[in-house]
C-alpha positions as CSV (number, residue, x, y, z in Angstrom):
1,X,33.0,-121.7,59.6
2,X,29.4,-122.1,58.7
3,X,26.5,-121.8,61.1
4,X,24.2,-124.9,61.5
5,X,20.6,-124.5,60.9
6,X,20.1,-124.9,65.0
7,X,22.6,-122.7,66.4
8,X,20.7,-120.0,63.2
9,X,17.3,-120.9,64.9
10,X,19.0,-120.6,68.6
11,X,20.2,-117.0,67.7
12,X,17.2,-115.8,66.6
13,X,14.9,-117.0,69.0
14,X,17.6,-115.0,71.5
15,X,16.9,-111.9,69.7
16,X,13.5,-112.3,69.8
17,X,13.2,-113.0,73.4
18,X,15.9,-109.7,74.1
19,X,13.3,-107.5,72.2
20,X,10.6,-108.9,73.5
21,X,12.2,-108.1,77.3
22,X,13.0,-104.7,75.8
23,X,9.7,-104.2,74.4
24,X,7.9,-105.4,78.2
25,X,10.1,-102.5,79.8
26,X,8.8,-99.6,77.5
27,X,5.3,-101.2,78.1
28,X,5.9,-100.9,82.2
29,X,7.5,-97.4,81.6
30,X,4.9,-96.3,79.3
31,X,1.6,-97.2,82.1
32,X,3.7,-95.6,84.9
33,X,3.8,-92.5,82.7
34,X,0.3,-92.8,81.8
35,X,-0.8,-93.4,85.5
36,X,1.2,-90.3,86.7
37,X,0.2,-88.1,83.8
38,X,-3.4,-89.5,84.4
39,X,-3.3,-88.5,88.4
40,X,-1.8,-85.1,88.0
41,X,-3.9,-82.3,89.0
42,X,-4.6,-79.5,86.2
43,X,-2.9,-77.0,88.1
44,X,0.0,-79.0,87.6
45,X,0.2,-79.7,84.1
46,X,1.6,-77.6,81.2
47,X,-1.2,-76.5,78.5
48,X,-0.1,-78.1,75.2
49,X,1.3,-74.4,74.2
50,X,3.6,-74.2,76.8
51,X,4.7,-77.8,76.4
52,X,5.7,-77.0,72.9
53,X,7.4,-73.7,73.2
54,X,9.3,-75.5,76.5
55,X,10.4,-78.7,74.3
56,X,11.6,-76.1,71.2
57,X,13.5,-73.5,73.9
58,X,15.0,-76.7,75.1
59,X,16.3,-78.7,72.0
60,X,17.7,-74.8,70.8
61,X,19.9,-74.8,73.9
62,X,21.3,-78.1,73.8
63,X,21.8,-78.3,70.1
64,X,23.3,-75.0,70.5
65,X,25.7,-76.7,72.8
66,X,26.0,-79.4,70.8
67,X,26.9,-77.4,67.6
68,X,29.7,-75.6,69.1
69,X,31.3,-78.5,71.2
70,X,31.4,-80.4,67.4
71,X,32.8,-78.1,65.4
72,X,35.1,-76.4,67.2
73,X,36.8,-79.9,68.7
74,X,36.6,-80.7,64.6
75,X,38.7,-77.6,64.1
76,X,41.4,-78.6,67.0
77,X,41.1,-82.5,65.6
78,X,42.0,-81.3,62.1
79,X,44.4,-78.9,63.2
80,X,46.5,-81.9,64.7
81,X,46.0,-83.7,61.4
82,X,43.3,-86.1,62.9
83,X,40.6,-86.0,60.1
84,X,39.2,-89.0,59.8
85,X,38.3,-88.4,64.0
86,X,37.6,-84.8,62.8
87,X,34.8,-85.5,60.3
88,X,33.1,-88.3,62.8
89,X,32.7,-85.8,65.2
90,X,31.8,-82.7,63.1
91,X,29.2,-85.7,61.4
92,X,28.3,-87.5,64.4
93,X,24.6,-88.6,64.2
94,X,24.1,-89.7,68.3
95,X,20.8,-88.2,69.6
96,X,22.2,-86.1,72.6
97,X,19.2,-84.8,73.7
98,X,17.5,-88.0,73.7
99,X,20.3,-89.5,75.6
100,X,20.4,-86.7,78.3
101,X,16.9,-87.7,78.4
102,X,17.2,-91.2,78.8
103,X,19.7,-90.4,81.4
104,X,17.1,-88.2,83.2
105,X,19.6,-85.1,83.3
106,X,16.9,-83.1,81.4
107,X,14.5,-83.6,84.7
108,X,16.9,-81.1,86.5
109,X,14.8,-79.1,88.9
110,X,16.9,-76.1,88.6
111,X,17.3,-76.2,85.2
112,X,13.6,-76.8,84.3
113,X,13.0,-73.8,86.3
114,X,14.6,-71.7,84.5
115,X,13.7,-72.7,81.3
116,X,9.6,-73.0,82.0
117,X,10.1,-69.8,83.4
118,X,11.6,-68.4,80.3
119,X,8.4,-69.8,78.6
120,X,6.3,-68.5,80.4
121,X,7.3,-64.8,80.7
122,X,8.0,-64.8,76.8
123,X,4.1,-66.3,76.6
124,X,2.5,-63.3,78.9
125,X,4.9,-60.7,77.7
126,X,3.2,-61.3,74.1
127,X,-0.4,-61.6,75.3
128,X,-0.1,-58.5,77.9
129,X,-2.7,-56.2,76.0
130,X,-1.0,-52.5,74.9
131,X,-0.9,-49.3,76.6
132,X,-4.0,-47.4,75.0
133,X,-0.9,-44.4,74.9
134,X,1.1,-46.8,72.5
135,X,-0.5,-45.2,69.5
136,X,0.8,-42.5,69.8
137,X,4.0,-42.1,71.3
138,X,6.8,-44.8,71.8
139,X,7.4,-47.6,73.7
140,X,8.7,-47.5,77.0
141,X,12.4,-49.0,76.3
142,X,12.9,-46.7,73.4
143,X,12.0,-43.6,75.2
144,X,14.4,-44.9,77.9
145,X,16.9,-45.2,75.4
146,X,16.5,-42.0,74.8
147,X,16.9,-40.0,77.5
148,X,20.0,-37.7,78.8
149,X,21.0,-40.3,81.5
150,X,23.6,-41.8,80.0
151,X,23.5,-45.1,82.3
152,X,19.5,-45.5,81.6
153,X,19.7,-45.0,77.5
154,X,22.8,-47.6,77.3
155,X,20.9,-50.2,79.9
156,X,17.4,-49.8,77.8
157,X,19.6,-50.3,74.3
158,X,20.9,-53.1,75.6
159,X,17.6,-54.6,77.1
160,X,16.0,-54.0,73.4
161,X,18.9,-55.5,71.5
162,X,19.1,-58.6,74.2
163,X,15.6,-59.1,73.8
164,X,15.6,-59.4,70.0
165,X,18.9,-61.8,70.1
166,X,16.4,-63.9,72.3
167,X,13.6,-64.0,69.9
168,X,15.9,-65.8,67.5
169,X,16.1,-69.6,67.7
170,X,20.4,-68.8,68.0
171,X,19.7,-67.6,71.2
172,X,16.8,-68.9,73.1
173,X,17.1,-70.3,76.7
174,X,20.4,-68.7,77.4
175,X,21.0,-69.9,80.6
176,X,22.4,-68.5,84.3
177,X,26.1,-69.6,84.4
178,X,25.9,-72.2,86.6
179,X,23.4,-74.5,84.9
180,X,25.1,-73.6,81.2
181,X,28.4,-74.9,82.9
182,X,26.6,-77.8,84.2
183,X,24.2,-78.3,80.6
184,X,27.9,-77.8,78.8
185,X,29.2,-81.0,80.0
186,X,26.2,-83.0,80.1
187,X,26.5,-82.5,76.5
188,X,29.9,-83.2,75.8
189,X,30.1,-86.3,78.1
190,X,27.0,-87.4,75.3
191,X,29.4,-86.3,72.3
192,X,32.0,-88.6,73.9
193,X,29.8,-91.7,74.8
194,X,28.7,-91.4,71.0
195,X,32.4,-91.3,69.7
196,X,33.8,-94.4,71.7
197,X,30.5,-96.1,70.7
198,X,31.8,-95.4,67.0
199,X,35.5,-95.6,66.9
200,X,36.5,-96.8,70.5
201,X,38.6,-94.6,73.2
202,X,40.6,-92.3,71.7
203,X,42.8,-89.5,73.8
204,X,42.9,-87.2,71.2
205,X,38.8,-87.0,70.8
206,X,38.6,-86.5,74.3
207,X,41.4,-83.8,74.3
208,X,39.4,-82.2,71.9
209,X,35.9,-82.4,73.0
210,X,37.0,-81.2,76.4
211,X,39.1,-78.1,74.8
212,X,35.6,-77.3,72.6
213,X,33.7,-77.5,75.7
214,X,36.3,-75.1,77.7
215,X,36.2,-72.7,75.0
216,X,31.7,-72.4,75.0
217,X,32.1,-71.9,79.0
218,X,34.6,-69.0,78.3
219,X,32.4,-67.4,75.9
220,X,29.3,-67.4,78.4
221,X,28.6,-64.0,79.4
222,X,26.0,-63.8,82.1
223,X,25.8,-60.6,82.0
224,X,24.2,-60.1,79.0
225,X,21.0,-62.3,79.7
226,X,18.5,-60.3,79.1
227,X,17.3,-60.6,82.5
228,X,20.8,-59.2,84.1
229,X,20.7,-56.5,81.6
230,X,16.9,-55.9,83.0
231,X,18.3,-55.7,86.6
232,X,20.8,-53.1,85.5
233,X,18.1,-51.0,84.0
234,X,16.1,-50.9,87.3
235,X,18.8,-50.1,89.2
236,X,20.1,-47.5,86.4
237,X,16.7,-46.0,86.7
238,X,16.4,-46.3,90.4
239,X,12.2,-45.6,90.7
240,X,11.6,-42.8,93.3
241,X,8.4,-44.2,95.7
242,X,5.6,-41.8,93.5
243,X,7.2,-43.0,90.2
244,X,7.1,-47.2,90.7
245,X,3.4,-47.8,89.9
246,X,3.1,-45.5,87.1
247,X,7.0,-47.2,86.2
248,X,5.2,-51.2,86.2
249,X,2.1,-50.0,84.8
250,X,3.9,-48.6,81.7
251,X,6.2,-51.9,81.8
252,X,3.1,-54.0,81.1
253,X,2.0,-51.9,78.3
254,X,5.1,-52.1,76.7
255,X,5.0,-55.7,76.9
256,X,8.2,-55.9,78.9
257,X,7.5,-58.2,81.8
258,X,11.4,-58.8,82.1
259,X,11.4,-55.1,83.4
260,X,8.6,-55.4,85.2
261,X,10.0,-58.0,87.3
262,X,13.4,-56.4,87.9
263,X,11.5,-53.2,88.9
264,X,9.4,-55.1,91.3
265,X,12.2,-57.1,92.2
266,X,14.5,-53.5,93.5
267,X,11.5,-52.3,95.4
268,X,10.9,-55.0,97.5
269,X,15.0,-56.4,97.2
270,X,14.3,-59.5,96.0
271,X,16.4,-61.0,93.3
272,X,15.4,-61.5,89.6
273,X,14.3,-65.7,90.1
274,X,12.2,-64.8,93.1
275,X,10.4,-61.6,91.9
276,X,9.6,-63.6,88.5
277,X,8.6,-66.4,90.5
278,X,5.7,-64.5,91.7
279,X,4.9,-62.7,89.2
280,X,4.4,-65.8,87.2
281,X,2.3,-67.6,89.6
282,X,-1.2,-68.2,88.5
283,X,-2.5,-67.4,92.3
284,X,-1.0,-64.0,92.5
285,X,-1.2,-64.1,96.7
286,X,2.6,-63.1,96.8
287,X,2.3,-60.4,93.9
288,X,0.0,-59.1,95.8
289,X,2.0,-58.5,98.8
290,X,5.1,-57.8,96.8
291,X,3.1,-54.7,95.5
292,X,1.7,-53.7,98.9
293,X,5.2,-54.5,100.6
294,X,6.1,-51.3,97.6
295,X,3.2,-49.5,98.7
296,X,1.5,-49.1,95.8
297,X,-2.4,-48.4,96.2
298,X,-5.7,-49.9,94.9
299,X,-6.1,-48.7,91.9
300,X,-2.2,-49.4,90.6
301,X,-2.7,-52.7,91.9
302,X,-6.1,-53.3,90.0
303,X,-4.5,-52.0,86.7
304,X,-1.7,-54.7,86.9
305,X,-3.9,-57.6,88.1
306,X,-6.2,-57.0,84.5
307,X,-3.1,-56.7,82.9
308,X,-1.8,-59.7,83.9
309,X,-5.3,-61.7,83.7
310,X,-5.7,-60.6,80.3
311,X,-2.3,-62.1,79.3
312,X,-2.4,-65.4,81.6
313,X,-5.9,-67.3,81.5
314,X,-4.5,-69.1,84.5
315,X,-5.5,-66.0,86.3
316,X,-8.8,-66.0,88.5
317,X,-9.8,-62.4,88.2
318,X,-13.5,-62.9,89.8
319,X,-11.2,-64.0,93.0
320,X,-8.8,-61.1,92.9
321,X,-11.6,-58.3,92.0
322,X,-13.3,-60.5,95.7
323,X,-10.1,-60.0,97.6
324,X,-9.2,-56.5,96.2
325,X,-10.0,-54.6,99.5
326,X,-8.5,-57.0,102.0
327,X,-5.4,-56.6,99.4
328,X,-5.4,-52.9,99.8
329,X,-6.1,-53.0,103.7
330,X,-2.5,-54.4,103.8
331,X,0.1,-52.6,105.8
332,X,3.2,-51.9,103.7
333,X,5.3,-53.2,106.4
334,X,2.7,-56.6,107.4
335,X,3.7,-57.2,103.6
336,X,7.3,-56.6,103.5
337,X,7.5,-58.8,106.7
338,X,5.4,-61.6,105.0
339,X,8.2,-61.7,102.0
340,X,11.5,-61.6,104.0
341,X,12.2,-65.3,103.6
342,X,11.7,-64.8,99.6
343,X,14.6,-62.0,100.5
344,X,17.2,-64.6,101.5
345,X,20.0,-65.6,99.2
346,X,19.1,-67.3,96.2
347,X,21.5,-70.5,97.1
348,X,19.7,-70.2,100.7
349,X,16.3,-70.4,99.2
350,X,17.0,-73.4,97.2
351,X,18.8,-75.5,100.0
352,X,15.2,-74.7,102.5
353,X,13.1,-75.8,99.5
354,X,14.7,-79.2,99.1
355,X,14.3,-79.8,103.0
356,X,10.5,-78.7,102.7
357,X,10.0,-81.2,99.8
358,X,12.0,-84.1,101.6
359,X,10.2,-82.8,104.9
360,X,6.7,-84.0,102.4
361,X,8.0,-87.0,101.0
């Protein structure tokens, strides 16, 4: 049946006036992104750097997702003789991380946390000026691989060997178990919208998608993060009182913040997220206390603050160097007091920061 020159004319002017609607959306969505981004105070943004390191660390995780989900639920597809479903998922072309986007699942606070984090302490680690011993002996982790303890040489091997996986793209933003569980099936339930959109509901597809996605959460191992494997070094190393400042001083000249942290983090029993929270903060008012709560004195503290200046231009180090003797007047236990809450469970932490925020709203 042939279509009349109107009804031709009717459908198109339809189409037009669809885009068009389309089109006025993306304009309204584009302004309220421009008024929010206009609005938003420096402190508060991410230098362009950071954005870019933040939006590669997070396409690597998800495609990395991605990648598995596909070709293992391939594998099971062809393994049942499904082919033709096999090779439109191994060759599925959907944009999954612009539909988890879209979908606003990639504005996860918890998530983003971690990941900006990651960043972040990958950024300083690499701008954290040397030890002016590096010259001439080695670094810190390799001379802790070497030593007779047996539980300190296997933790700072694995440290070195984590940290080197990370550095390549196959690895970067390996997540805590709960959010790769949750990132896991964010991404498969994408993989899935894409192949009903292609070749309708299909049991078997799903069957396999949800097997693929079964089989990446089995081969998480959280343990060897290389911030757990940090956390088992400082507490394989266990930092006598006179041996922590000279033990963080060398950790910044050897460029291992993650160690810094996780020593920080066993002297004043904080967890790994909350010592790197404040040690990553621009302000440095809780460092501060963290390092008094370990009692460490004025000059130790000094030492780290440059350190940490020189590697972060975030830093204000005219303000610290004002504030350095009302920083060193601090009681050890005024300062261990002042941190308890940041001692609570990490699930705890979480729940009393979503009340505070809903307490602002």
């Amino acid at each position: 049946m042939s279509v009349g020159p109107e009804q031709a004319e009717r459908e198109a002017l339809g189409t037009r006036i669809t885009a068009a609607r389309r089109l006025g959306g993306l304009a309204d969505a584009r302004l309220t992104g421009a008024i929010a981004d206009f609005f938003l105070a420096d402190d508060g943004r991410l230098d362009e750097r950071t954005r870019i390191d933040l939006g590669r660390v997070l396409a690597a995780v998800v495609q990395g997702i991605e990648t598995a989900i596909r070709r293992h639920g391939a594998r099971v597809l062809s393994a049942h003789g499904a082919d033709v479903q096999a090779e439109r998922l191994l060759r599925g072309h959907e944009d999954v991380m612009r539909r988890l986007s879209r979908a606003g699942l990639l504005r996860d606070r918890q998530l983003m946390d971690e990941l900006i984090a990651q960043v972040r302490c990958e950024r300083i680690a690499a701008e954290l000026p040397p030890a002016a011993a590096a010259r001439e002996q080695a670094s810190l982790l390799v001379r802790l691989a070497e030593v007779d303890d047996g539980v300190v040489a296997a933790a700072a091997r694995a440290l070195l060997a984590a940290e080197a996986r990370r550095r390549s793209a196959a690895e970067q933003g390996l997540l805590p178990a709960e959010l790769h569980h949750q990132l896991i099936w964010w991404v498969a339930a994408s993989i899935r919208e894409g192949q009903v959109a292609a070749g309708g509901e299909d049991p078997a597809v799903d069957r396999a998608i949800v097997e693929a996605a079964q089989r990446s959460l089995a081969a998480h191992d959280e343990g060897q993060r290389p911030e757990a494997i940090a956390m088992r070094l400082a507490s394989a190393i266990d930092a006598r009182a006179d041996e922590l400042g000279g033990l963080l001083v060398d950790a910044l000249g050897d460029r291992c913040l993650l160690l810094f942290v996780a020593v920080l983090g066993r002297a004043v029993d904080l967890d790994f997220t909350g010592a790197r929270a404040i040690v990553l903060e621009p302000e440095g008012d809780r460092l501060w206390l963290a390092l008094r709560a370990a009692d460490l004195d004025r000059q130790t503290i000094a030492r780290i603050a440059l350190a940490l200046a020189d590697a972060d231009p975030r830093r204000d180090i005219e303000r610290f160097a004002d504030d350095l003797d009302a920083i060193a007047a601090i009681a050890p236990e005024a300062a261990r007091s002042a941190l308890a809450p940041l001692t609570l469970h990490h699930d705890l932490r979480l729940a009393i920061d979503a009340l505070a925020r809903e307490a602002m709203r």
